[in-house]
C-alpha positions in Angstrom: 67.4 -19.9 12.0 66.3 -17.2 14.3 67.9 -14.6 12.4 66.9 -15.6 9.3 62.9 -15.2 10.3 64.0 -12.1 11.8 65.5 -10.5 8.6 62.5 -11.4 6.9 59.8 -10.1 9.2 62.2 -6.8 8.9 62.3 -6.9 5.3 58.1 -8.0 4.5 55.4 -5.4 4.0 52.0 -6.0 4.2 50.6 -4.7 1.3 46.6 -3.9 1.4 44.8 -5.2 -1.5 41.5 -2.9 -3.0 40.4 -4.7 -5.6 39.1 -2.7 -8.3 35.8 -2.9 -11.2 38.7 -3.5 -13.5 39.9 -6.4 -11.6 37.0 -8.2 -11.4 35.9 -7.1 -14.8 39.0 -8.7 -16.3 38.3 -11.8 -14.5 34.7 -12.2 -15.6 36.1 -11.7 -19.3 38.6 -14.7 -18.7 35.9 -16.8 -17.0 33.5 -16.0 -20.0 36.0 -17.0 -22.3 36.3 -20.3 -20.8 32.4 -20.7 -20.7 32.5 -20.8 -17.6 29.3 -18.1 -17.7 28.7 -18.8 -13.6 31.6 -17.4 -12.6 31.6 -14.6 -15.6 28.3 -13.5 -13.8 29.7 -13.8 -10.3 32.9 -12.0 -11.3 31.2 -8.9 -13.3 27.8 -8.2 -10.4 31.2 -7.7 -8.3 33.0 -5.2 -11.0 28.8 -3.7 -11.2 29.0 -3.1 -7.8 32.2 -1.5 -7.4 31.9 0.7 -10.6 27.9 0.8 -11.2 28.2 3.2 -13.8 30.1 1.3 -16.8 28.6 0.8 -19.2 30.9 -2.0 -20.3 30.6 -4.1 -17.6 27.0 -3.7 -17.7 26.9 -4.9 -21.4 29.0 -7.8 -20.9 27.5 -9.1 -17.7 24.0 -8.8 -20.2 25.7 -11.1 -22.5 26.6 -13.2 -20.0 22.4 -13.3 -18.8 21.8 -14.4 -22.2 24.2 -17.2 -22.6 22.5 -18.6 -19.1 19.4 -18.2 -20.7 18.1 -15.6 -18.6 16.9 -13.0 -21.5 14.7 -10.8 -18.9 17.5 -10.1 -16.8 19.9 -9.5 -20.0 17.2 -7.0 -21.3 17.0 -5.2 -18.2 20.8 -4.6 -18.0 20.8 -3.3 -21.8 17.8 -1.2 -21.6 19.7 0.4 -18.7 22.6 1.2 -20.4 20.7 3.0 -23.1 18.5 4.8 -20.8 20.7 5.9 -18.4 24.2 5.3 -18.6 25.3 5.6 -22.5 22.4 5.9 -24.8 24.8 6.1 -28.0 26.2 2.4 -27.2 24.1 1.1 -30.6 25.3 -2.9 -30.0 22.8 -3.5 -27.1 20.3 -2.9 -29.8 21.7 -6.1 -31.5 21.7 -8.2 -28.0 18.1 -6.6 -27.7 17.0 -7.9 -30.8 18.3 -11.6 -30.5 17.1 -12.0 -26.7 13.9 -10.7 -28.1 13.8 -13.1 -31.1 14.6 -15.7 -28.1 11.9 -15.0 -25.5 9.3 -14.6 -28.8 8.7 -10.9 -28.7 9.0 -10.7 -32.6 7.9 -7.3 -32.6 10.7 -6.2 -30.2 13.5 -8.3 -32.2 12.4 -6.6 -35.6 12.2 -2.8 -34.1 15.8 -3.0 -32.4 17.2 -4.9 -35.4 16.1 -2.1 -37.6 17.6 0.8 -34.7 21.0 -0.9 -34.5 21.3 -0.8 -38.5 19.6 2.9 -38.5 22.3 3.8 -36.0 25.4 1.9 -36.9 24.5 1.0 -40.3 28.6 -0.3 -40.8 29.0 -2.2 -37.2 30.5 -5.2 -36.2 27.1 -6.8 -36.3 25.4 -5.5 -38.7 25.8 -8.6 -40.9 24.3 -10.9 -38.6 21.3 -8.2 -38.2 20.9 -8.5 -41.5 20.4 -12.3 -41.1 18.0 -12.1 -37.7 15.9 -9.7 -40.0 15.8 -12.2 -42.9 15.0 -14.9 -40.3 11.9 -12.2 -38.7 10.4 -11.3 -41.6 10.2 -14.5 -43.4 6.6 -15.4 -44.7 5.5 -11.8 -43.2 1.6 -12.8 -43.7 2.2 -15.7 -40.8 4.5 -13.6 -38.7 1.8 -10.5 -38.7 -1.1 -12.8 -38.2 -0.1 -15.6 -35.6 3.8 -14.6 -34.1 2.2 -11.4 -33.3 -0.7 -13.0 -31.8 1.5 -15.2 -29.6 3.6 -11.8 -28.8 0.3 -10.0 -27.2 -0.7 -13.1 -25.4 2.9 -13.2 -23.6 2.7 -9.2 -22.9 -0.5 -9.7 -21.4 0.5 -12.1 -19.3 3.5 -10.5 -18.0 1.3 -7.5 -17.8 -1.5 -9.2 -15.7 1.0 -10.8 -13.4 2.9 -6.8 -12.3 -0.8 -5.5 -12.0 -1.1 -9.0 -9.1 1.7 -8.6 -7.8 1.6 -4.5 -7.3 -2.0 -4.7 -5.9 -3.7 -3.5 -8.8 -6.3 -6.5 -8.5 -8.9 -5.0 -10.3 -7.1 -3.6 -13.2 -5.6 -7.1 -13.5 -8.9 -8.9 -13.4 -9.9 -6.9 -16.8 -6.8 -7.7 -18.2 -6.8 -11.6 -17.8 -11.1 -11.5 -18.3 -10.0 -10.6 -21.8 -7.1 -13.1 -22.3 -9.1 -15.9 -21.2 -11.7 -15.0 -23.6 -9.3 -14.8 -26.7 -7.5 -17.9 -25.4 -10.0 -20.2 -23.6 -6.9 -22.9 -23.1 -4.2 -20.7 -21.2 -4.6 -22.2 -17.9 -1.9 -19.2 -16.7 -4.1 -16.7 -17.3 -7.2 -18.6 -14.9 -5.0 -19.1 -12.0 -4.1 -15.6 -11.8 -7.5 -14.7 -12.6 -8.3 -17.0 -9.3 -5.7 -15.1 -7.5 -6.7 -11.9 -8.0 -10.7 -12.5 -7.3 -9.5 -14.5 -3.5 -7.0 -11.0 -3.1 -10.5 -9.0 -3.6 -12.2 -11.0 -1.2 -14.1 -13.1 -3.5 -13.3 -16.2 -2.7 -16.1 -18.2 -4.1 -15.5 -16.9 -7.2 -11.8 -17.9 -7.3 -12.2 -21.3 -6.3 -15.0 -22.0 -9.1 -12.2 -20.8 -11.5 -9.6 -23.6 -10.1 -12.3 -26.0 -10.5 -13.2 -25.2 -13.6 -9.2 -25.4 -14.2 -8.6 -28.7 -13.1 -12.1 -30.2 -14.7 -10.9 -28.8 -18.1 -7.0 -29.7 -17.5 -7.1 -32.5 -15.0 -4.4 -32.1 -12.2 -3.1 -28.6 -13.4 -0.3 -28.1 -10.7 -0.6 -23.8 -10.2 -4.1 -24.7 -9.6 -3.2 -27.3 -7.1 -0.8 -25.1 -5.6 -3.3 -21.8 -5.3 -6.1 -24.0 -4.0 -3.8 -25.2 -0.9 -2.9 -21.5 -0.2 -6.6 -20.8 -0.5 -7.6 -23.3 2.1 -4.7 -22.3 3.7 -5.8 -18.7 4.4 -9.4 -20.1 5.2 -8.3 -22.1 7.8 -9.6 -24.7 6.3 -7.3 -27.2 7.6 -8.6 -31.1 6.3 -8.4 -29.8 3.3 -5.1 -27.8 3.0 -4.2 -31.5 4.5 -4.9 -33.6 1.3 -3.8 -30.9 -0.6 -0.4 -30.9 1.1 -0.7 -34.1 0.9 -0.8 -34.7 -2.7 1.5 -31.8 -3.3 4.3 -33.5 -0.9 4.3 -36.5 -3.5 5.1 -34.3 -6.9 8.5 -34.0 -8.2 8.5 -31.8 -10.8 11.2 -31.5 -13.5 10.7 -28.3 -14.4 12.3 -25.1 -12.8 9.5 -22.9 -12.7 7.1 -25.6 -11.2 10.1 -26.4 -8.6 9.7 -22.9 -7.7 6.7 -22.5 -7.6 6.2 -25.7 -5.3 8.7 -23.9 -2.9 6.7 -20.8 -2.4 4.2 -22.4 -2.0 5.0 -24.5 0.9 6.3 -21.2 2.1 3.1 -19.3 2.3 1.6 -21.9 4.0 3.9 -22.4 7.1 5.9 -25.5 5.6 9.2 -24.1 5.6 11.3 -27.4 5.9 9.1 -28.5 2.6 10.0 -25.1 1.0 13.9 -24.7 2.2 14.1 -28.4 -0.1 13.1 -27.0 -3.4 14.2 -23.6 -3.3 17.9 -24.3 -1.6 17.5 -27.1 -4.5 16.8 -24.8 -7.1 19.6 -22.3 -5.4 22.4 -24.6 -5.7 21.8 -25.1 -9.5 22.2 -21.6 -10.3 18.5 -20.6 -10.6 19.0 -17.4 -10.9 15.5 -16.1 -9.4 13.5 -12.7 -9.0 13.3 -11.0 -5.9 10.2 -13.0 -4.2 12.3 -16.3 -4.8 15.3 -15.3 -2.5 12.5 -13.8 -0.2 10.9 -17.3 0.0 14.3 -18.8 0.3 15.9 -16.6 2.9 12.5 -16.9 4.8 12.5 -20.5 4.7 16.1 -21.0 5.4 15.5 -18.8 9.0 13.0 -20.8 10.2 14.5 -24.2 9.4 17.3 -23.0 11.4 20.0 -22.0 9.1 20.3 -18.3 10.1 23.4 -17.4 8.3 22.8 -19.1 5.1 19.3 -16.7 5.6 21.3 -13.8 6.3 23.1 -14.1 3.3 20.4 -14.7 1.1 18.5 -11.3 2.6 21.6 -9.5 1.3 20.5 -10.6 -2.2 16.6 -9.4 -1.4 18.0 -6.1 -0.8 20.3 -5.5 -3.9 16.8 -6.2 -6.0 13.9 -5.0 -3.3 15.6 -2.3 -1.3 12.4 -1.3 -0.1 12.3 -4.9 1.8 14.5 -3.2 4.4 13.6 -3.6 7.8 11.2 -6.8 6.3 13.7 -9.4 7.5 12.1 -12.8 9.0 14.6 -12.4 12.1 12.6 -8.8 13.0 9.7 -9.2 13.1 8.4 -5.5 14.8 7.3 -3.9 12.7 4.6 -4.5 10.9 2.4 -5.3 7.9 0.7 -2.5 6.4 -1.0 -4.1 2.9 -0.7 -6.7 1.0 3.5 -6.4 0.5 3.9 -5.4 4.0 4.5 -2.1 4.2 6.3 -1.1 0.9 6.5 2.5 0.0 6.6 1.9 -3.6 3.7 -0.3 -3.0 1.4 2.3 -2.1 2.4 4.8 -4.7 1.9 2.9 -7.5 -2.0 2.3 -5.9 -1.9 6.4 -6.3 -1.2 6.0 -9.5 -3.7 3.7 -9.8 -6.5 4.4 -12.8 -9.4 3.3 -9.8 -10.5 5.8 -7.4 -11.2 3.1 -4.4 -6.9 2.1 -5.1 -5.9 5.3 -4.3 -8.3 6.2 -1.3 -7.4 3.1 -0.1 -3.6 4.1 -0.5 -4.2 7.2 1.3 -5.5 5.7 3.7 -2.4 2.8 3.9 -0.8 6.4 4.2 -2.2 7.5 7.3 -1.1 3.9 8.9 2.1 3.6 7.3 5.0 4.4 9.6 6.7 6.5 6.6 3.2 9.1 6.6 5.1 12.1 6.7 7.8 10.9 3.9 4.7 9.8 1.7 2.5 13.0 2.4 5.7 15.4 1.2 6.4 13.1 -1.6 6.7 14.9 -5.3 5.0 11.8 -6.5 2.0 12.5 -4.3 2.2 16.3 -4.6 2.2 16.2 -8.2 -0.1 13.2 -8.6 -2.4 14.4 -12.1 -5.3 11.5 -11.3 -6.4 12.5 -8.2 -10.3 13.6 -8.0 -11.4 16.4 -6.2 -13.1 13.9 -3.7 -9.4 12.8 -3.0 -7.6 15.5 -2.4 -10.3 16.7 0.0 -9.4 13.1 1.7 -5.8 14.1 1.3 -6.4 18.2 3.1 -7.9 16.2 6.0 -5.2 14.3 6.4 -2.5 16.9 6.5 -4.3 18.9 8.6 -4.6 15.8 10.8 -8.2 15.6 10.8 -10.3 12.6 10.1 -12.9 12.5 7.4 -16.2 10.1 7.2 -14.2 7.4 5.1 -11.1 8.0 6.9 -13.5 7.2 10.0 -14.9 3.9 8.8 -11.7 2.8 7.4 -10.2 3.4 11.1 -13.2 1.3 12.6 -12.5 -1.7 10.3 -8.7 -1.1 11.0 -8.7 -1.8 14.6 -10.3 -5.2 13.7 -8.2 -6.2 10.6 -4.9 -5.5 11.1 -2.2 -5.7 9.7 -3.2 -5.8 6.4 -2.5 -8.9 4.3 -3.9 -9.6 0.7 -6.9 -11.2 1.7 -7.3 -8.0 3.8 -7.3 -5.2 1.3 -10.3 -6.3 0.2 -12.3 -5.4 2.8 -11.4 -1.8 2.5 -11.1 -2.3 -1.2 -14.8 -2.7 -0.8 -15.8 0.2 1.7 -13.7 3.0 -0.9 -15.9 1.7 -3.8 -18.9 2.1 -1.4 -17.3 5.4 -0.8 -16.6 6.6 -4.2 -20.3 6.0 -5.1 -22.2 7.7 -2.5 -19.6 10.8 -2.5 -22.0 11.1 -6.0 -25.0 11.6 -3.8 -26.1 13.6 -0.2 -26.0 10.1 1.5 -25.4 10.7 5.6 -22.4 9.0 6.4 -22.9 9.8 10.1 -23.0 6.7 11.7 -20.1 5.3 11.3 -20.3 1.7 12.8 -23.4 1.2 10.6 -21.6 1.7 7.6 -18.2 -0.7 8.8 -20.8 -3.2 10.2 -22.5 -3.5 6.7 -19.1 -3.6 4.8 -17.3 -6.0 6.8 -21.2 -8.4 6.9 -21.0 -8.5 2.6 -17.1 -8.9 2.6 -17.6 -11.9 4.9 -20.0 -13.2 2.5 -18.1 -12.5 -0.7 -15.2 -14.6 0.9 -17.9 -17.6 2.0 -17.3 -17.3 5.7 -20.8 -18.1 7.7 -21.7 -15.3 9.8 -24.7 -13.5 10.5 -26.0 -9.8 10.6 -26.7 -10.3 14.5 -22.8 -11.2 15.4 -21.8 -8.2 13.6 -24.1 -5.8 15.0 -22.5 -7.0 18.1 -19.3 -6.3 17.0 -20.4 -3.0 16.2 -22.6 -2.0 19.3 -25.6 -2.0 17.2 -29.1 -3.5 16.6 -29.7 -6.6 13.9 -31.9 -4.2 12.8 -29.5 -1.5 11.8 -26.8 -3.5 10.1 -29.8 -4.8 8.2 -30.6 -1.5 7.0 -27.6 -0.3 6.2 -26.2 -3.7 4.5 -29.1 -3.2 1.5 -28.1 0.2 1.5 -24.0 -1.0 0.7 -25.8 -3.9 -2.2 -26.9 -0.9 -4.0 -23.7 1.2 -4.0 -22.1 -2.1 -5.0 -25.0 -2.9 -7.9 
């Protein structure tokens, strides 16, 4: 017996095993044959990862998106592999076309129905094509008139909610002004409209649109939702109470309001609340964007379950690598603006078409712990919108001196920091201020003044009770002053 373990321990090799894209690629294929599309997605972000330049993987794993319903994902993948990795591969057109004629963007099935048949007028799908166009263009008055209509309305949206979500609050507020004008009834469009006015600061304003909301469309869960983080960042806590209250009792059937629910609970603190829905939503295969396994890995650390968190941050990083070093468990360093301290964040406010975005990204520059990475930048260097008031901002700050604004902004910063959503108003406010008397020989000398009146109206914009005298004290400064110099911020702002 003794021998004959020996003989095989002499006679076994231990063989080490690199599994290749093509492995996993070949397994995806057999697991999408048997429907079994979970695994087909699991098995080809795998053969992605180890070979993230095939185009063929990439395709399949888009068709795999779309038989899981998840057409925006799908659509990413393909326009990838037709802007970067294989531009001449005319199918994705076809899978364009039909998640397009899916999601209701009529206008984008019928142009990449037409480009597949232009470019591979004899291909394997051409017939169907064929058919989808038949299908697009049936009763063409009707499709021009209201499928088009429904089209804008849905890119507007989608539009609206990357302004919100990259800080571009002001451009976004123009955007959804003018969709809930053409469509009084999409109660979307109003809660983001709320969202962006409270992110400004103007707080009264955002909660009159929720209650208009919920008068018009009686117990409209977003606007639920949004008024408990409103209260929430108020500290307004009997009411964030009965909100929570109300909201703890709503099961909703519905994916999107699921998720929804969970973030929510998550931006107010109530991570055991949150962890239910979104580990709920998780282990159903809800395949969500990068803030939903933020939420979830967030809510997951501080109910306790540190590795399941751990695992889930892994996923944040494939789609948010600028999240690095934003991981609940480390917590040093910290928030900058509204998305913590993303670097992409604070570009795209330089590419902002507002001059008060990108001073106040300059100066989210000058505070960011990445300054000298953003400062030498190509992005920034060759940056076509800035003024000649900002780049005089932007010599001062390479040569490490401070301007007036720069000045002020600093004053503000040593009160109201880090800077979170709510925050970026208040200095949203003082570049506007800024921007307008750079127009004029306005004295900008006193400093305080000018930070004392800014932070006075913000408070006010946002409903909080405080008086001209408590700020003056903040400031070292008379009642006097700050009154002064408060009607001289209302007319900059008129």
């Amino acid at each position: 017996m003794v021998k004959e373990a020996k003989a095989r321990i002499q006679k076994g090799k231990i063989l080490s095993f690199v599994p290749t894209g093509e492995y996993y690629f070949t397994k995806g294929i057999k697991a999408y044959h048997r429907r079994d599309f979970i695994k087909a997605k699991k098995y080809l972000g795998r053969a992605i990862q180890l070979e993230p330049g095939e185009p063929m993987i990439t395709c399949q794993l888009a068709i795999v998106s779309t038989e899981l319903g998840e057409f925006e994902q799908s659509n990413r993948l393909l326009h990838q592999i037709l802007e970067e990795l294989d531009p001449e591969m005319a199918e994705c057109h076809y899978f364009l076309a039909n998640n397009y004629a899916h999601m209701g963007f009529f206008k984008d099935a019928y142009h990449h129905s037409k480009l597949y048949l232009q470019l591979d007028p004899e291909g394997d799908f051409s017939d169907d094509t064929e058919e989808l166009l038949e299908v697009l263009t049936l009763e063409a008055e009707e499709f021009d008139e209201e499928l088009y209509e429904q089209d804008d309305l849905i890119i507007k949206q989608e539009q609206a909610r990357g302004l919100l979500e990259s800080g571009y609050f002001p451009k976004a507020i123009e955007l959804l002004k003018d969709v809930v004008k053409e469509y009084p009834e999409y109660w979307s469009a109003y809660n983001n409209l709320a969202l962006a006015y409270f992110y400004l600061g103007k707080v009264e304003k955002a909660e009159a649109i929720l209650e208009e909301v919920i008068e018009r469309n009686p117990g409209n869960f977003h606007a639920l939702c949004n008024k408990l983080v409103f209260a929430h960042y108020q500290d307004q806590s009997e009411k964030a109470a009965e909100l929570l209250e109300v909201l703890q009792k709503v099961q909703p059937l519905l994916s999107e309001q699921q998720y929804k629910l969970g973030a929510t609970f998550a931006l107010v603190g109530k991570y055991e609340l949150a962890y239910l829905w979104l580990k709920k939503l998780y282990k159903h295969g809800f395949d969500g964007d990068g803030p939903f396994y933020y939420w979830l890995a967030n809510s997951a650390f501080y109910t306790g379950y540190e590795n399941f968190a751990k695992n889930i941050w892994k996923k944040v990083l494939e789609m948010s690598p600028d999240k690095e070093g934003q991981e609940p468990w480390n917590q040093e360093k910290p928030a900058v603006n509204g998305f913590e301290e993303l670097t992409e964040s604070i570009f795209q406010k330089l590419e902002s078409d507002y001059i008060e975005e990108r001073l106040f990204a300059l100066f989210l520059t000058t505070v960011s712990s990445k300054k000298e990475e953003l400062l030498n930048n190509s992005r920034l260097i060759q940056n076509q919108k800035l003024t000649n008031l900002e780049k005089d901002y932007l010599s001062m700050i390479r040569l490490g001196k401070a301007s007036d604004a720069q000045e002020v902004a600093e004053l503000m910063y040593e009160k109201h920091q880090p800077i979170g959503t709510v925050e970026s108003g208040l200095y949203l406010l003082w570049f506007s201020v800024f921007a307008e008397a750079s127009k004029t020989d306005l004295n900008l000398s006193n400093k305080r003044a000018w930070a004392g009146a800014v932070e006075y109206l913000w408070h006010k914009l946002r409903s909080e009770k405080v008086s001209q005298q408590e700020i003056a004290g903040h400031y070292g400064l008379s009642p006097a002053t700050i009154g002064k110099y408060v009607k001289l911020v209302n007319n900059y702002l008129q």
